[in-house]
N, C-alpha and C positions, 0 to 999 in steps of 0.2 A: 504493500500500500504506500502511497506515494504520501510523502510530509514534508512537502517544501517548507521553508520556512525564510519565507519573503524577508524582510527588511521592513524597514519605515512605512508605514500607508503612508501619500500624501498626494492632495488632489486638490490641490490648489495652494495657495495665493501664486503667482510667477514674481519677481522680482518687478518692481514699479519704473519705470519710466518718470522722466520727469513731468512735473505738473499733477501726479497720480500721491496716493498714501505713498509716504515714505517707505521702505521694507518689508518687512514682515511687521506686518501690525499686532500692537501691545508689548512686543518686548525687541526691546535693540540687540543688537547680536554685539556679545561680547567678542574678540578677538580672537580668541579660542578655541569658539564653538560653531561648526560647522553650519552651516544652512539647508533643511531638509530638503529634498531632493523635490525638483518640479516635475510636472507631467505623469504620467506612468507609476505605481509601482516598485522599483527597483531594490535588488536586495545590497544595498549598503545598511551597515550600523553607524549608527548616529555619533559625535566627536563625546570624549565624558565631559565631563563641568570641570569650569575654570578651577584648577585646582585652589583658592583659597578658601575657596565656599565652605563652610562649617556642617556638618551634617547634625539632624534636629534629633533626638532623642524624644520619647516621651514630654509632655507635657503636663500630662495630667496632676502630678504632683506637685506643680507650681502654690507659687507660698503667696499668699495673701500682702494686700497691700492696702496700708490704710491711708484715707483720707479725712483731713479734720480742717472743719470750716472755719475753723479759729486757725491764730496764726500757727505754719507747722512746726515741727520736731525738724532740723534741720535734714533727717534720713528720712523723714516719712513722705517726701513729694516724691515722685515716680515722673513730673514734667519740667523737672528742670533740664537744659540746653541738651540733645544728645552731641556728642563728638559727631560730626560727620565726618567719619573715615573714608564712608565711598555716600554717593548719589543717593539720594533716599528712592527707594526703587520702583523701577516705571512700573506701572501697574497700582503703585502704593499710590493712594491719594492724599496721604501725609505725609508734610513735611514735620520737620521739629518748630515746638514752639518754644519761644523762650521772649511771651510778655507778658508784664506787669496785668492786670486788671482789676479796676476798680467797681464796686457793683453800680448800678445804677436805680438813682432812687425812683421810685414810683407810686402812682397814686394808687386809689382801688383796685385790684386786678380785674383785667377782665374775666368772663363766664370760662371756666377753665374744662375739658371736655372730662367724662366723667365724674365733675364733682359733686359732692354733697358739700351742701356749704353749713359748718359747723363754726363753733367757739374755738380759736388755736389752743390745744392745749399748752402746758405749762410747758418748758423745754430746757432740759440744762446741758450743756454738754459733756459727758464722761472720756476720761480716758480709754482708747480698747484695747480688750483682751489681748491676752498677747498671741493666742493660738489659732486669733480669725482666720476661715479663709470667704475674705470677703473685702470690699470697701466700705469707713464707715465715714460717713458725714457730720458730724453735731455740729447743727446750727448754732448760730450763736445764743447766747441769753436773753428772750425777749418777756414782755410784761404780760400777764395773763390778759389773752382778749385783745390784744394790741395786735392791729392788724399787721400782716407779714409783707404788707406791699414791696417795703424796700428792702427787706429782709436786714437789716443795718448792717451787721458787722462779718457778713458774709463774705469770706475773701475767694473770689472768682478764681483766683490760681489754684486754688483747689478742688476746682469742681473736673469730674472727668473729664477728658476732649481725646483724639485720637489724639497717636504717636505715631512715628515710622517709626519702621522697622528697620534699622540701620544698617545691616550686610541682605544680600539676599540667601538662603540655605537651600541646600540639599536634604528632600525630605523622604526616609524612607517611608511607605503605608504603613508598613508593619516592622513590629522590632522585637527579635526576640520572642515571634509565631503569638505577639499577640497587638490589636490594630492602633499605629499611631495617631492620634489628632491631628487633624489638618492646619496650618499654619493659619491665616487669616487670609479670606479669597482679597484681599485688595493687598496684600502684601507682594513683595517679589522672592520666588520659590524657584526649585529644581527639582521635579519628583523623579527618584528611583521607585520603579514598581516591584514590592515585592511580596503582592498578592492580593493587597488588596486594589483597588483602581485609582486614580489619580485624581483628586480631589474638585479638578477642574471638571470630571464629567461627571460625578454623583456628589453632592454633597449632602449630608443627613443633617437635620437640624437640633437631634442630640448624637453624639458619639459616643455614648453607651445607650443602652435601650431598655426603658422600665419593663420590671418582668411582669405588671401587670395593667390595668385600664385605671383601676383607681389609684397608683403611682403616678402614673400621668395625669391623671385630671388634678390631684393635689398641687403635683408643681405651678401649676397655670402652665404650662408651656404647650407645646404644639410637637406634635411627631411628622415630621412628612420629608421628603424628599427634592432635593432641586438638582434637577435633570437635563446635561448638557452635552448629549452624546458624541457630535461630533465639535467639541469646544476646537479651541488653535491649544495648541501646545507648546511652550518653551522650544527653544532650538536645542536644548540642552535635556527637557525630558526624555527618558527610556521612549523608542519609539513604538507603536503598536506592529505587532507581528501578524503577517496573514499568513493561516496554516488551512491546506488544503487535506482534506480525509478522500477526495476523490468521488466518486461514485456514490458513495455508501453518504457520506457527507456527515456531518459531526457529531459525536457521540452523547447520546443524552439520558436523560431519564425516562423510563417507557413510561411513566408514573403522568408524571406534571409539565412535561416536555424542557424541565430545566436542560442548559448546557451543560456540559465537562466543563468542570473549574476545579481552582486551586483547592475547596472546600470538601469536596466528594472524598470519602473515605475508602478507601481500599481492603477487602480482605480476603482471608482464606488466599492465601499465596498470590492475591494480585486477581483471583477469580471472577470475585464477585465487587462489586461498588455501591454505595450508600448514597442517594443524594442527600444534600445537605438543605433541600429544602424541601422537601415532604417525605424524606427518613424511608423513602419506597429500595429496599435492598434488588441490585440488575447483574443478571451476568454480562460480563465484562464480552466485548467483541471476540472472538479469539485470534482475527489480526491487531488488537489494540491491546494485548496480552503482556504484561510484564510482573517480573516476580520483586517482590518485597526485599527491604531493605532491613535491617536489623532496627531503624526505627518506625517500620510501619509504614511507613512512604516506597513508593515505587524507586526504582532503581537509575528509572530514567525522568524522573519529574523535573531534574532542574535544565533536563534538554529540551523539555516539551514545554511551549508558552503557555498552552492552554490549562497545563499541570501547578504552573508557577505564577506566574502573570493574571494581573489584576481586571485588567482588559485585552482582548484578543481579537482578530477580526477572520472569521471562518469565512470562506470561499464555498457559494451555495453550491447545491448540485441542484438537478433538473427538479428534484421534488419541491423546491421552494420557487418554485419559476411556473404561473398562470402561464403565461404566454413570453417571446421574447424579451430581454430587456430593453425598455423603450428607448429611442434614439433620442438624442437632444434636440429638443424644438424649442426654439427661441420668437416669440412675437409679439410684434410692439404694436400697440395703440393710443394714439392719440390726438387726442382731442384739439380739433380747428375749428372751435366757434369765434367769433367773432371778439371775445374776452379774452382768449388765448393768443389772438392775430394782437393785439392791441398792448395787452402785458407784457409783449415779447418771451413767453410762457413755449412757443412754438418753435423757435427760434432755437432756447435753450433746449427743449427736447431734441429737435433733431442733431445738434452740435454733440451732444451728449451721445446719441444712439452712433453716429456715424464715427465717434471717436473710440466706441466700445467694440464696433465691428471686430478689431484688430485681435480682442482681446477672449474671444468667444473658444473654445477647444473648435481645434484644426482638423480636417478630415472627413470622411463621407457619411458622417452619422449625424453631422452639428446640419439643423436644418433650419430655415428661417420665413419669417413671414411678415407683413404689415399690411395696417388698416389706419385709416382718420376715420373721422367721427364729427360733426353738428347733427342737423336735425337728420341727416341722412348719414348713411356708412360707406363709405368710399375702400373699396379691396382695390388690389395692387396686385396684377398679371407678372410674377418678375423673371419671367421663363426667358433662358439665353437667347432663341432666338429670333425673338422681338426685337425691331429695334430700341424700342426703347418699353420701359415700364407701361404697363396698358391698365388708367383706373376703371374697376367694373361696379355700380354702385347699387346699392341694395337700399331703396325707398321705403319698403315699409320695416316701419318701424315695431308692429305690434305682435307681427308674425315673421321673424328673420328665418333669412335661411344664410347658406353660403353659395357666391359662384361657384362655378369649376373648380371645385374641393382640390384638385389633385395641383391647381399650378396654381396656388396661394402659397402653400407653403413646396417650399421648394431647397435643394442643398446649397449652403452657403457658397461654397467652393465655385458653383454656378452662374450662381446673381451679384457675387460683391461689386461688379462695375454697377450695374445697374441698380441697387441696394444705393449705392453711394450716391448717385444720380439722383434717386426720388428725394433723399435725405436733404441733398442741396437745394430741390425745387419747392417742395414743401410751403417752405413758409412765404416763397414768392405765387406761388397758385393761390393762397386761401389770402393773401392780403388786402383784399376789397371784401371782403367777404361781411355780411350784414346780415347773416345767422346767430340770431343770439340763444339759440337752443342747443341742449345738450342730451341723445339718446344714447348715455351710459350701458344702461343697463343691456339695452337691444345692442350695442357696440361689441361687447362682454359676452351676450348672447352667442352674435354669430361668430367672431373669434374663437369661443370653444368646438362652437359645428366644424370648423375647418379644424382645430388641434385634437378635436375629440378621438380619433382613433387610432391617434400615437399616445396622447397625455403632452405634458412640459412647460413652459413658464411662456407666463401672460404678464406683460408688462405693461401696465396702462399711468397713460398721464394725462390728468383730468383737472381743466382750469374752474367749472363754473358747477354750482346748482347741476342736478342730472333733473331734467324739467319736462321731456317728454318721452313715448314709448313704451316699454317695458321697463317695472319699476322707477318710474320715474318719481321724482320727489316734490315736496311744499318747501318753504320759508318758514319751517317751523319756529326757528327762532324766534322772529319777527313777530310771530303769535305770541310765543310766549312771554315775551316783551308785555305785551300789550295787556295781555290778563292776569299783572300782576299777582292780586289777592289768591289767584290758585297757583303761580307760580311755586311761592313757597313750599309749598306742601307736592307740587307735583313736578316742580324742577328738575327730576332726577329722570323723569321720562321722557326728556327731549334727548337722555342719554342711552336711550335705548331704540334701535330702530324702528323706524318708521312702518313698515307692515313684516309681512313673510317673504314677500316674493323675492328680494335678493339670498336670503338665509336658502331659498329651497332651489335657487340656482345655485348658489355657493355649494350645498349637495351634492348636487347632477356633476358640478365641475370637479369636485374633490374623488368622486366617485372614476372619475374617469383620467386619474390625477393629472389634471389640467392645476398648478398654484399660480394666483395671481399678487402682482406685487403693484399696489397702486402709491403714484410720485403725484401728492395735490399739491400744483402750484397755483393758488390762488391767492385771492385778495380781500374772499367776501367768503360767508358761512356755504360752506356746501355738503352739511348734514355729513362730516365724520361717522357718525353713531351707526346711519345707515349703512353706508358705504364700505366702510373697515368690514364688515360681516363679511363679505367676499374673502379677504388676504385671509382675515382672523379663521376661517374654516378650510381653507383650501395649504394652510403652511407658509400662508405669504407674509407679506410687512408692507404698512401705510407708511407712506414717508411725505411729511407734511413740510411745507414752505411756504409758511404765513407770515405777514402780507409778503408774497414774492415780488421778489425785485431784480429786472431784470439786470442790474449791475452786480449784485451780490451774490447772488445764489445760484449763476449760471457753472460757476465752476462746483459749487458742493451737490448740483444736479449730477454734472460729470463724475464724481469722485462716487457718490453714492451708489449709479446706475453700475458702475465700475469694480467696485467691492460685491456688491450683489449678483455679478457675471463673475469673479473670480473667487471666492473665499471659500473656500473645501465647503461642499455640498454633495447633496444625493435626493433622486428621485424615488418617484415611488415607493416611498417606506412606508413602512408598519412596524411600530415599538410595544414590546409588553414591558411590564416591572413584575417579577416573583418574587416572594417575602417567602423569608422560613413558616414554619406550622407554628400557630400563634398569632401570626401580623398578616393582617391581608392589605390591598391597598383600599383605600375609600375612597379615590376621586383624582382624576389629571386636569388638571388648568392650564392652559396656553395656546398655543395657534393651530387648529389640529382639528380632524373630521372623526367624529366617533359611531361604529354603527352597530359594534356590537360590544357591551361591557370591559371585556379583559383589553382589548387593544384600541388603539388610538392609529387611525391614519394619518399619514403625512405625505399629499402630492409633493413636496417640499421638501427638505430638513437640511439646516443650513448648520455655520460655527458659531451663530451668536443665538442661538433658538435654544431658550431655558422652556423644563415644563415641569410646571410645578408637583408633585403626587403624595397626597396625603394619607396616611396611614392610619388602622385603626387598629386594637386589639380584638382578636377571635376567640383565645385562650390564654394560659399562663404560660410564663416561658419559665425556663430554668434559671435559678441565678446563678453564674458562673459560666453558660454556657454561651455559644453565639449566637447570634442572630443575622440570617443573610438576607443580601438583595442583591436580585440577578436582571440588569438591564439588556434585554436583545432589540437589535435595533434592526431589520431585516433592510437593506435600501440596493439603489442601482448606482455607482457612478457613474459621473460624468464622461467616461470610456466605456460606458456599457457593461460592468461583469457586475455581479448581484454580489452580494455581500451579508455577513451577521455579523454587526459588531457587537460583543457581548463586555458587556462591564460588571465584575462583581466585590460587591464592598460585604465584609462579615464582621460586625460590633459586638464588641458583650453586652452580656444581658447583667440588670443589677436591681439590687433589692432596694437598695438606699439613694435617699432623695437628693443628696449631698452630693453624692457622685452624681445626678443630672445635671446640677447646676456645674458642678467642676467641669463637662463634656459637652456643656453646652454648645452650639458656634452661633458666636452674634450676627456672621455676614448671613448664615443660610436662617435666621430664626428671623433676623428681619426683612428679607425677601421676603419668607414667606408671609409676615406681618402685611406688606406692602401689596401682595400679590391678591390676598384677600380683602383687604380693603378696594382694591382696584376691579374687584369678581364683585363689591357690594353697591358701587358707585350709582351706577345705571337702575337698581332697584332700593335705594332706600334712603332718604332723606340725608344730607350732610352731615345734621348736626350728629345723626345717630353713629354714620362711620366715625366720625371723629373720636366721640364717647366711647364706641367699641373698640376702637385703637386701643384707648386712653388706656380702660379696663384691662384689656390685654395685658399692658405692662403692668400695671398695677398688682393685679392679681399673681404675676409671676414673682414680682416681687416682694408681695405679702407673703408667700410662700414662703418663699426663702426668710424672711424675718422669722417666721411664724415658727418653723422647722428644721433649719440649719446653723441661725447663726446661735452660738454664744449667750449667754442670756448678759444680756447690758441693758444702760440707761434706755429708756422712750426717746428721750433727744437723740437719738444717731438716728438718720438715715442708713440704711446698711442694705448694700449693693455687693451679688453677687460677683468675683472679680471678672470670670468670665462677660458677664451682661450689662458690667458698669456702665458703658454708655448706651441701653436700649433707652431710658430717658429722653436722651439727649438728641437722638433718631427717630424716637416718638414722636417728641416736638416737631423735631425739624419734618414729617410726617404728617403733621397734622398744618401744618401751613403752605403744605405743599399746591403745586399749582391745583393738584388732582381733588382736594377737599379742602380751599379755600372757598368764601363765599361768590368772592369777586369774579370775574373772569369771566371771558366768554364758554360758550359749549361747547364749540367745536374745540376749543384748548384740550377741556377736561375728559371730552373724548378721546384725544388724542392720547392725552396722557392716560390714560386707562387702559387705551389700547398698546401703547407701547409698552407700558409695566407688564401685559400680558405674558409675554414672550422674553422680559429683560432679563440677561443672565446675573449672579448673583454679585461679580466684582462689581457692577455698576449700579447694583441696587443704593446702596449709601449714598456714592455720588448724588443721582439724582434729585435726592433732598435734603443732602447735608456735603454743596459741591464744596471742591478745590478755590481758595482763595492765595494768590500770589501778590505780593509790590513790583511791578516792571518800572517804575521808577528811577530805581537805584537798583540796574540788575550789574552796574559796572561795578558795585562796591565790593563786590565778593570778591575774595581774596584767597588763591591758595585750596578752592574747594571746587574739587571737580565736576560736581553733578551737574547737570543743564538747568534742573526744575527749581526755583527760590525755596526758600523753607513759606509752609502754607502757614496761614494766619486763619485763628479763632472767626466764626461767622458774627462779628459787634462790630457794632459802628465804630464800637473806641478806640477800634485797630484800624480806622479810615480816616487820615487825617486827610485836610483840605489841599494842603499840597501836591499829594499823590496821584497815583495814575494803578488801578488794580485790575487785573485778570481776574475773574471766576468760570469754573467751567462743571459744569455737569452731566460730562459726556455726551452729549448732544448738541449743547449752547456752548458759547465764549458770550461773557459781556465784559466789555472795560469801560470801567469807571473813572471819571476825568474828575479830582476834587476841582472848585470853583479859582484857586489860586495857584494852579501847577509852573513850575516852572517855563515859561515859553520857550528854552532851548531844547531842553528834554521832548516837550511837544513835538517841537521841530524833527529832532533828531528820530525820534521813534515813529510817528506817523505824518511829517510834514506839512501838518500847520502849524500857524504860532499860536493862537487862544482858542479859549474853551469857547469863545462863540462860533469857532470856525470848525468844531465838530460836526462831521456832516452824519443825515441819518441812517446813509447808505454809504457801505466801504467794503474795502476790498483790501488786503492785504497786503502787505509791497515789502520790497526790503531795499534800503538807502546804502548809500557806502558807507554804513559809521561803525563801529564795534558795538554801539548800543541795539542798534535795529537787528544786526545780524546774532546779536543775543537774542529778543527776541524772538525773533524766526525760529530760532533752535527753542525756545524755550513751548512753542506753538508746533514746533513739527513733533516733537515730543509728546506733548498729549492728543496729538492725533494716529500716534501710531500706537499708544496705550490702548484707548480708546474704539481704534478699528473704526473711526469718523472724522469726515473732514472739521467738524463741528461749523456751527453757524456764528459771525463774528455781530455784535449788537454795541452802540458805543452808547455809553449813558452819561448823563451830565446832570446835576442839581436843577430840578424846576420840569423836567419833560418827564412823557413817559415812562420810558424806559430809566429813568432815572429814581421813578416810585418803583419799579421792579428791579432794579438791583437793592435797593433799601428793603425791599418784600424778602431777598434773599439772605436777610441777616435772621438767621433762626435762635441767634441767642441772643436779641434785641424784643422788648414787649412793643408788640407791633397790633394791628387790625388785627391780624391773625391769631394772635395768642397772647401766651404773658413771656416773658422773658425768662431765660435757662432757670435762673436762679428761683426765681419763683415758681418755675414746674415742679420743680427740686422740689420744694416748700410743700407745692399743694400734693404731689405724691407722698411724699413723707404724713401730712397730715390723714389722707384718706387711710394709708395703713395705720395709723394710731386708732380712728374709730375703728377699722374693722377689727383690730387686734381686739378692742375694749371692748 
């Protein structure tokens, strides 16, 4: 039996060209570490990690650290300056802080989201135990009934905030055949796989696992999983291995149809095998036969990936193959009304599409297509030999069909002259054009009748309202505007689509894995809500450019259309998750077509596509024992071979509460915080998601007061040390764009829709971004890293002089104080004053060593990020200048009260509940 054993998967990104993502996006290639191989397949192994890297050991048993809101113990801060030895690491969204802060006083707080508004009680601060493992806070000493607005003597340098991480490590899964703790996903890591999977594509939201339903409900915490099967990887990661069983194809459990993994037990001379997640005892293949080792392990496990290795990627045979694997179809739609002629919306699409041509996989499989779109649908003849492009148009709109199914879409290899040709006439054909309708839905329609008996990706870019045809939509907004007094109470249904009919096309298309990926560049509301139901069920992504301008956004169109044609992906899949006996799953969230319970479809499945799968108890687990999870992820590449990527993660099982909280992880517990909130948006009033946030933490934290810590004074706050700052990400959570009051709907659509699918390193950012000084980025001295050290989200780290970056993985805004410098101006963006800020800009780089700082400090978080991001300049007095102030989450703003005083008011709600 044949057991190749491939090398590196990797199938995609190629190397960028200028004017494209720098690199390999999220992590810069150190000097030493090789670059995975493009195109194909290929069996090389990967270069090892820069040898300084530190390798991570357990964490579990980390010691406790305290914080006291009175002035500290000279050892007890954990944020004073770190040494920067190396770059705080790309990926990290923190830098080191090292300022002062003063609290800021305030009046009555505002309506706090689940409070009960009681008398403060009495508060003194005690010293703590010496054996915490916890953070404790004691407020200061205030008067009985004295309200805690300004909290007085509360010293801000003491309240949580992130850290970086100062080297990056080398992390093995396992250590010593039992599971390590994952580093923090926003940290910069190296994973050796050695057995369990790499953190980047399963993360668990506790890393140990209660042995029972009511250990879990006690904590307040949450069981569930966040699921990123084909994430990017390090250039430095163990690469994943493709092992081929041939014919027969990979050995499983005749039980529950788990894979062979590292977990399955062997016995009786290597005979027979156990799986490890429904305990069903199989005889062994008798070509997959090997005899035991004097420890119980096979004699060949550490030859075999699937034996040893955390994830694995088995090579289908014909039994996992319905029909051939589909070829790559690539077609573009978009939208020529008269709004798109006019925004230069049209313009940037075809520059975009005709720039990506280059970038599409080479060869007789990659096949392509295009269509416009106003009130009628315009198809596109692009057979070679024609002399030119011949449009065939399809009038009605209520009942589409397709022309001559067979020469729409046609092999690229073919059409590229002529491809290129319609691309440039485009926007010179529709420019008189005084159609102001848009038949989306019917557009969407007939594009699947032409894709429908291959499958492959629909690309659609839609300027305006979808206003006539099939599915066509209202100005709901505008209503809702208007009828105020039910507004409030029914605001949350302008968040939910408008009828069925796109949801039951979105079906038909997912069914036939057609995934659409819709680019709105518009200017005016065009019902998100409805619209996203298409991407949101078929595997796709909304990628939204409000207000579009055609100076600014014509390149992040380019860049965006461009990462989305190239960033490792895979067609037609289908994902299960199996849990050991005990835990079953209860639920997957994210961008995905479901028809029958255990599996989720994916016409789609990309490197940035998280899904969320939540967990329930069936029975009692053992304590000491494991507990597994086995991701199979069935898809086709982009070269046509079928594939099963399997990932499996095995945690222990524990009796005691103490060990949840020590195993917690805060990035994957507040995703999934986030993830839910964003699943509740569209059905239930604001104030409630907010308060269910609130409660969330709340209760996790009363637990832990209630259960684990120490017995001490009522004056501490006490924070467990793993979840110290869920608070702090609470807040910033709850002021977020996605459950603030303010704001338009299509926003909060947007943003609901994008958290659906966001993978876990970017969850934090989102609502607790990166703040930088580009100001003074010439000051640094002697300190290699590109990225400034990041600064607290307070005004009182804004002084008026300044010039600030914030980015939240999507956005850039810079903030101009009112008195900057005018040669800094000059130098960095080329005006002299702040009135000469204009609203629309574009990036540039000057010959000065300041700007070309910059640059670098901007090409940096965009290859962390895997986004060109969006750049927004803000100044005191405009707009955008109340929403960069909206982004100060530890400021008490419209949105909420200020860090310090969340502190307060959580601290308080666990005193009545405790009492």
């Amino acid at each position: 039996m044949s057991n190749a054993l491939a090398g590196p998967l990797s199938n995609g990104p190629p190397a960028v060209g200028s004017g494209g993502l720098p690199g390999p996006p999220r992590f810069p290639s150190a000097a030493s570490v090789s670059q995975p191989p493009v195109g194909p397949p290929t069996s090389t192994m990967s270069a090892r990690p820069p040898a300084q890297a530190s390798t991570m050991h357990s964490v579990l048993g980390s010691s406790a650290v305290s914080y006291s809101l009175t002035p500290p113990l000279p050892s007890a801060s954990p944020f004073s300056a770190v040494p920067q030895a190396r770059p705080p690491p790309p990926g990290s969204p923190y830098g080191p802080q090292t300022w002062p802060m003063q609290p800021q006083q305030g009046s009555q707080p505002p309506h706090i989201p689940g409070a009960t508004h009681a008398q403060p009680p009495r508060m003194f601060g005690m010293p703590q135990l010496p054996n915490q493992a916890g953070t404790t806070i004691p407020p200061a000493i205030s008067q009985p009934g004295a309200p805690l607005s300004g909290s007085s003597k509360i010293d801000p340098n003491q309240i949580p905030r992130p850290v970086p991480s100062a080297t990056p490590i080398v992390y093995e899964t396992r250590h010593g055949n039992l599971a390590n703790p994952p580093p923090p996903a926003t940290s910069d890591y190296i994973v050796r796989d050695t057995g369990n999977c790499s953190p980047r594509y399963v993360r668990c939201t506790l890393n140990q696992i209660p042995c029972t339903a009511d250990l879990l409900t006690t904590s307040g915490m949450q069981l569930a999983l966040l699921v990123q099967p084909m994430a990017l990887s390090h250039p430095s990661d163990d690469p994943i291995q493709v092992v081929d069983f041939g014919e027969s194809g990979p050995v499983r459990c005749s039980r529950c149809k788990g894979y062979i993994n590292p977990f399955m037990k062997f016995i009786d001379q290597g005979r027979k095998f156990i799986c490890n997640l429904c305990g069903f005892t199989d005889d062994t293949p008798r070509d997959y036969h090997c005899n035991l080792g004097p420890d119980g392990r096979r004699r060949d496990a550490d030859e075999r990936p699937e034996l040893c290795k955390g994830t694995v990627e088995f090579v289908a045979s014909k039994e996992y193959m319905i029909r051939d694997p589909m070829p790559t179809v690539y077609f573009f739609l978009i939208d020529v009304s008269m709004n798109a002629v006019q925004t230069g919306a049209i313009a940037a699409a075809c520059s975009a599409i005709s720039q990506v041509i280059a970038d599409l996989p080479e060869g007789p499989r990659t096949l392509v297509g295009i269509a416009t779109f106003d009130s009628t649908i315009h198809f596109y003849n692009l057979k070679r030999a024609l002399q030119q492009p011949l449009m065939l148009i399809v009038p009605d709109i209520q009942d589409v069909y397709t022309p001559l199914e067979t020469d729409v879409i046609v092999q690229l290899s073919e059409c590229r002259q002529h491809l290129e040709l319609l691309l440039e006439n485009i926007p010179t054909m529709f420019q008189t054009s005084t159609t102001a309708e848009s038949c989306f839905g019917a557009a969407i329609k007939a594009a699947f009748l032409a894709m429908k008996s291959t499958g492959g990706k629909l690309l659609v870019f839609q300027s305006v309202l979808p206003s006539v045809g099939i599915g066509a939509l209202s100005s709901r907004e505008a209503e809702g505007r208007t009828n105020i007094s039910a507004s409030e109470k029914e605001a949350h249904k302008l968040l939910q689509p408008a009828d069925k009919i796109l949801k039951t096309l979105a079906i038909e298309f997912a069914e036939y894995q057609v995934c659409v990926d819709v680019f709105l560049t518009t200017q005016s509301y065009v019902d998100v809500a409805s619209i996203s139901v298409i991407p949101r069920t078929t595997g796709g992504q909304v990628y939204y450019y409000y207000p579009f301008s055609a100076v600014s956004d014509p390149a992040k169109l380019y860049n965006d259309l461009r990462w989305n044609i190239t960033r490792p992906q895979g067609f037609e899949a289908v994902m299960r998750v199996r849990c050991s006996q005990g835990i079953q799953v209860h639920d997957y969230s994210g961008n995905f077509c479901r028809r029958i319970p255990t599996d989720i479809d994916l016409p789609g499945i990309d490197s940035d596509k998280c899904i969320l799968v939540t967990l329930k108890h069936d029975d009692k687990l053992q304590d000491g024992s494991e507990c597994a999870f086995q991701c199979a992820l069935l898809y086709t590449t982009v070269y046509g071979q079928r594939r099963i990527r399997v990932t499996n993660l095995s945690l222990p099982c524990t009796n005691m509460l103490s060990n949840l909280f020590r195993a917690a992880d805060l990035d994957a517990q507040f995703a999934n915080f986030l993830k839910q909130a964003a699943i509740e948006i569209p059905t239930a009033p604001l104030m409630q998601v907010r308060d269910q946030v609130t409660n969330l933490c709340i209760n996790t934290l009363l637990s832990y007061r209630k259960f684990c810590a120490t017995v001490s004074s009522s004056g501490q706050l006490i924070l467990p040390e793993a979840l110290k700052l869920l608070p702090l990400y609470t807040l910033a959570l709850i002021k977020s764009t996605g459950l603030r009051n303010d704001g338009r709907i299509d926003d909060r659509s947007f943003w609901s829709n994008y958290v659906s699918s966001l993978s876990t390193p970017l969850a934090v950012p989102l609502v607790y971004p990166r703040m930088f000084a580009i100001h003074n980025l010439n000051s640094k001295e002697g300190d290699d890293s590109i990225l400034p050290p990041t600064i607290p989200l307070s005004s009182e780290h804004v002084s008026d002089d300044g010039i600030y970056l914030l980015e939240n993985g999507e956005d850039v805004l810079i903030n101009f104080g009112s008195s900057v410098d005018s040669n800094i101006m000059q130098q960095l963006f080329g005006f002299n004053s702040v009135d000469e800020v204009p609203t629309q800009f574009v990036m540039r780089q000057f010959d000065n060593p300041l700007s070309k700082k910059l640059n670098d400090v901007v090409n940096v978080i965009r290859q962390q990020r895997c986004s060109y991001l969006r750049f927004k300049l803000c100044k005191k007095g405009d707009p955008l200048g109340m929403l960069f102030l909206s982004c100060m989450v530890e400021d008490k703003n419209v949105g909420g009260p200020s860090y310090v005083e969340f502190l307060v008011h959580i601290h308080r709600q666990i005193q009545m509940k405790m009492s």
